[in-house]
N, C-alpha and C positions, 0 to 999 in steps of 0.2 A: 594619509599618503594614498592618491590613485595609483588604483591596480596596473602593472605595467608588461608585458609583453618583453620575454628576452628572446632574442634566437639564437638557436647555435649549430650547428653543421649536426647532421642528422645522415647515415647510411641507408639507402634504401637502394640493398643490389641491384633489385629489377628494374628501374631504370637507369643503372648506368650505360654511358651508351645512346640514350637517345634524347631526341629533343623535347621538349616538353611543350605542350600545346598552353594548358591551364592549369591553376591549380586552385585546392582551398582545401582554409583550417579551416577545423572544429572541436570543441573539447568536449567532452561531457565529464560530467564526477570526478575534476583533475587527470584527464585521462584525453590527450590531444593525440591527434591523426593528421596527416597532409593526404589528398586525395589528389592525385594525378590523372590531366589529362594526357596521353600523349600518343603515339606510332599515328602522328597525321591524324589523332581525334580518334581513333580505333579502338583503345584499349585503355582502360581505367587500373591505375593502383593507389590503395591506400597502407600507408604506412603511418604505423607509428611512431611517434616522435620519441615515444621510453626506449626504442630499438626492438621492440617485439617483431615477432613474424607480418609478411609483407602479404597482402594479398591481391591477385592480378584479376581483373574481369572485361572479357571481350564486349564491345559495343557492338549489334547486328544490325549489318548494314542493308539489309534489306527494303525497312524503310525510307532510306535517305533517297530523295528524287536526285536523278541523272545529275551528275555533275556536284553535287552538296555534299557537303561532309558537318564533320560535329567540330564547331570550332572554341566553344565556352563549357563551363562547366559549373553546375551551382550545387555543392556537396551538402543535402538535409539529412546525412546520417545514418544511420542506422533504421531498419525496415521492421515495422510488428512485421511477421512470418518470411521476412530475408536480411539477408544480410548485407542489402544496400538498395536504397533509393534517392532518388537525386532528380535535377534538372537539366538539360544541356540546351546550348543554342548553336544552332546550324551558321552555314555559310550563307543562306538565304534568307536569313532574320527568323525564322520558325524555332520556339521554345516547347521543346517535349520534355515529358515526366520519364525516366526510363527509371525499371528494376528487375530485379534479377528474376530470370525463368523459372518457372518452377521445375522443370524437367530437363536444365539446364543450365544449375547456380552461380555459372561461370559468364555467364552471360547475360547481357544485359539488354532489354528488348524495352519498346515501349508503352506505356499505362493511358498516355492521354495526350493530345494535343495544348497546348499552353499560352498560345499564340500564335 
């Protein structure tokens, strides 16, 4: 029998209320998360799908040229020394690496250009 994928309605407070830009699974060691893009590509959360605590991370917009924003989002998990790094892609086709600041874990800045 292949392995098969159920879903089922999942609580995650912080974003009710808003629209949601992107998203993506990930499991690791039977242990799955949804990672949200959303506030207009602003603000990342990931939640667990066992119903554990939710966590929000700002995206700093500093980078993004005039007019661009973060429109995708490619969720690689979990960071050796943070606690999240991933991909996004802009409104202008540009794929950056972001993760979390060191001097500011809540936020989320960029590592590399990608494309």
């Amino acid at each position: 029998v292949p392995d098969a994928a159920i879903f089922n309605e999942v609580s995650c407070p912080v974003l009710q209320g808003h629209a949601l830009v992107d998203t993506s699974l990930s499991c690791s060691e039977g242990l799955c998360s949804a990672t949200v893009l959303y506030r207009r590509g602003s603000r990342v959360a990931r939640c667990t799908l066992s119903g554990g605590p939710s966590q929000t991370l700002e995206v700093a917009q500093e980078w993004l040229r005039e007019g661009e924003r973060v429109s995708s989002l490619d969720d690689r998990g979990f960071c050796v020394g943070g606690p999240w790094c991933g991909a996004v892609g802009t409104s202008s086709g540009r794929v950056v690496q972001l993760h979390t600041k060191a001097t500011a874990p809540s936020e989320l800045v960029p590592s590399a250009t990608l494309h």
